[in-house]
N, C-alpha and C positions, 0 to 999 in steps of 0.2 A: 698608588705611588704619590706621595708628595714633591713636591716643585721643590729642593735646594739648588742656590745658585754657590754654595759650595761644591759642589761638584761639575768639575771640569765638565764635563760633557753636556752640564746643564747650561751651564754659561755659557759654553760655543752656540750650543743652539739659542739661547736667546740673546746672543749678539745679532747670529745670522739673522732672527726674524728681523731683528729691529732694522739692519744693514736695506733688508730686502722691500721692508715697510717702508724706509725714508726713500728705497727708488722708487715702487709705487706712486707715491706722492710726486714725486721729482717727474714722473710720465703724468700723470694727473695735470699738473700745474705745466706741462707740456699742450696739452691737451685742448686746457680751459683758453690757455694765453695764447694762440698759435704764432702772434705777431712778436713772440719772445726769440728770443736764439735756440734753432733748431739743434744747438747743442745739447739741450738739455732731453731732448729724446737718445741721446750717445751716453750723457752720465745715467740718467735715470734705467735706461736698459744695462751700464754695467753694475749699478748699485743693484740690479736686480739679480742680473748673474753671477756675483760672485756671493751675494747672501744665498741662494739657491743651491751654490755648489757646498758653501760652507754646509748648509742643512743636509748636503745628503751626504759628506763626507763625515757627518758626525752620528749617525746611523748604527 
């Protein structure tokens, strides 16, 4: 099966990945930085959640 990002359902999933990638990072740079705003463990974990639920909703 080849990768089209014409197809609806390819795109959702690779919005999700990318949504879910940029919280990773967002927990990461939580992580490295601890003396940052521990806000950024609340966006970084929903950047995570909702990339997660997008991928399995598009299933």
């Amino acid at each position: 099966m080849t990768f089209s990002a014409d197809q609806p359902r390819n795109r959702q999933r690779a919005g999700a990945a990318f949504v879910t990638g940029i919280g990773f990072l967002v927990l990461l740079l939580a992580e490295l930085a601890p003396s940052t705003v521990p806000a950024l463990y609340v966006i970084g974990g929903s950047f995570v959640t909702a990339g997660l639920i997008a991928l399995l909703t598009s299933i």
